[in-house]
C-alpha positions in Angstrom: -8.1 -2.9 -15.6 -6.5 0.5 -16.2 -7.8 3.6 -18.4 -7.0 7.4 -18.4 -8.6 9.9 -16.2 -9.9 12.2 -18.7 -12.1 15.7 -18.6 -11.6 19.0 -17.4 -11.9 17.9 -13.0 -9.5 19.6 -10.8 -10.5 16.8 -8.1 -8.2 14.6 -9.7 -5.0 16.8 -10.4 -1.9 14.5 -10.6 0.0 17.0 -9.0 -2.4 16.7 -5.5 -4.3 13.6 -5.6 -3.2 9.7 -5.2 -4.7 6.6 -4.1 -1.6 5.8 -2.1 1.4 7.4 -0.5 4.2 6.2 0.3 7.0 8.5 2.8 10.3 7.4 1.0 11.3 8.1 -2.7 13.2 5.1 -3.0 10.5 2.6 -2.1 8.1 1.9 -5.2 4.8 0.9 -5.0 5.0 -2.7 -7.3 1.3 -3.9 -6.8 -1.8 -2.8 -5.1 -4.5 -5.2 -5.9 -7.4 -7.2 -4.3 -5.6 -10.5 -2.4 -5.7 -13.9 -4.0 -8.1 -14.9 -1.6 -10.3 -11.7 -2.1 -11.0 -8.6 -0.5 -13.1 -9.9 1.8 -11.0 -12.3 3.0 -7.5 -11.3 2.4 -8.1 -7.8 1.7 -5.8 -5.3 -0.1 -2.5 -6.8 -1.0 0.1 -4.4 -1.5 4.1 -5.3 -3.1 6.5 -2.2 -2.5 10.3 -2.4 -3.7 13.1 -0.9 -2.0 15.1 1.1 -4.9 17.6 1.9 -2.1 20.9 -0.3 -1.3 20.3 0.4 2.5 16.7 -0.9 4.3 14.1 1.7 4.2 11.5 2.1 7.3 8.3 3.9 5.4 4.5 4.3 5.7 2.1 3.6 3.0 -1.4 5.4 3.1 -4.5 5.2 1.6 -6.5 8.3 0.4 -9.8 8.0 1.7 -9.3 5.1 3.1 -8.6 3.4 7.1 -6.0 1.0 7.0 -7.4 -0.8 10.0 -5.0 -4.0 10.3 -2.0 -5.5 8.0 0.0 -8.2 7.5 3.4 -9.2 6.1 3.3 -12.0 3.9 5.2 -14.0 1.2 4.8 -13.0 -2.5 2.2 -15.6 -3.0 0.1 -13.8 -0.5 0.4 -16.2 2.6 0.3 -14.1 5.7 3.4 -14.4 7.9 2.7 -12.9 10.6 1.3 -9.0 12.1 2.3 -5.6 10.2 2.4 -2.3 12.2 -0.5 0.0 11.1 -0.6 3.7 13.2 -2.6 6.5 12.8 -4.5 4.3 9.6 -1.4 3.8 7.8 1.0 0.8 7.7 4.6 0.9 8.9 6.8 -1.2 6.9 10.7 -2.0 6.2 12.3 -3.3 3.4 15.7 -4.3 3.3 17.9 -3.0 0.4 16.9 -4.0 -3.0 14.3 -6.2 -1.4 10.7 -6.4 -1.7 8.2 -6.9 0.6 4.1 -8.1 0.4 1.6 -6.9 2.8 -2.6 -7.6 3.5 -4.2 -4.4 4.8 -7.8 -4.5 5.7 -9.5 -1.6 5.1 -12.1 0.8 6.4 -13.8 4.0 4.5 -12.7 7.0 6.2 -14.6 9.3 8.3 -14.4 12.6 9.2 
C-alpha cells in the first residue's frame, strides 16, 4: 500500500530523506518489498535494474536500518547463493540492462 506524505514536517524533505540509497544513477530500485516467504523468513527482497548498457558494481542502503546479511536470488525469490554486505550495506553488480533480486536481513540501527 502507497499514500502521500503530507503536512508541514521537515523530517521527511524529499530533497534529504529516503528509505534507500542506491550509489549509481543508472541502477533503479524495481521492488523493495517483504520476501515471498516473509520477513521473518526471507526478509527484505529487493529487484534493482541496471539502466546502463555496461555492468554496474553499486551499494544499496537502508536509512535507519542494518543490512546485516543478503542474498542473490532468482526473481521468484529463491536464494542462490551469498551477497556481499559491508559496513551495513549490500554490494551488488548487475550486468547491462539486467536485473538482479536480493534477500537482505535486517537489523534497526544503533547509534
Amino acid at each position: 500500500m502507497t499514500g502521500p506524505v503530507t503536512g508541514t514536517s521537515s523530517s521527511y524533505d524529499e530533497k534529504s530523506y529516503s528509505l534507500l540509497t542506491i550509489s549509481d544513477p543508472n541502477v533503479l530500485l524495481w521492488a523493495l518489498k517483504p520476501g515471498e516467504d516473509g520477513i521473518a523468513n526471507a526478509g527484505v527482497a529487493l529487484r534493482v535494474w541496471n539502466m546502463s548498457n555496461s555492468a554496474s558494481n553499486f551499494t544499496a542502503k537502508l536509512t535507519g536500518w542494518n543490512i546485516t546479511s543478503a542474498q542473490h536470488a532468482t526473481h521468484i525469490e529463491t536464494p542462490i547463493g551469498d551477497a556481499q554486505v559491508s559496513n551495513r550495506a549490500l554490494t551488488g553488480t548487475a550486468a547491462g540492462f539486467a536485473m538482479e533480486t536480493y534477500l537482505l536481513k535486517t537489523g534497526a540501527e544503533s547509534n
